[in-house]
N, C-alpha and C positions, 0 to 999 in steps of 0.2 A: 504494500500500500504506500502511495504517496506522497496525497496530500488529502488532506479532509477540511474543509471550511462548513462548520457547522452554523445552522443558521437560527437565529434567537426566540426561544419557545418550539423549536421543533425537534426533538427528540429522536427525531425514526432514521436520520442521517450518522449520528451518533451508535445507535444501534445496530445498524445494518454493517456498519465500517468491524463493529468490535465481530461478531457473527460471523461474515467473510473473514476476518483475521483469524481467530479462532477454527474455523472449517480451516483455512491453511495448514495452521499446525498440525492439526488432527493426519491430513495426508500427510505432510514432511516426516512426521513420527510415528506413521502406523506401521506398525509390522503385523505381517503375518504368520500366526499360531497355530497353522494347521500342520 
């Protein structure tokens, strides 16, 4: 991720940034346990 310019009383730009960040990690560090 880049850049984020949140904008004032809106929430869901905030949200969506951390969630997409978040789902990254999850691929970058999944292994597979089978």
């Amino acid at each position: 991720l880049v850049e984020l310019a949140p904008v004032a009383g809106n929430k869901a730009p905030n949200f969506l940034t951390a969630k997409l960040y978040y789902k990254m990690l999850s691929y970058k560090f999944y292994k597979d346990e089978k």
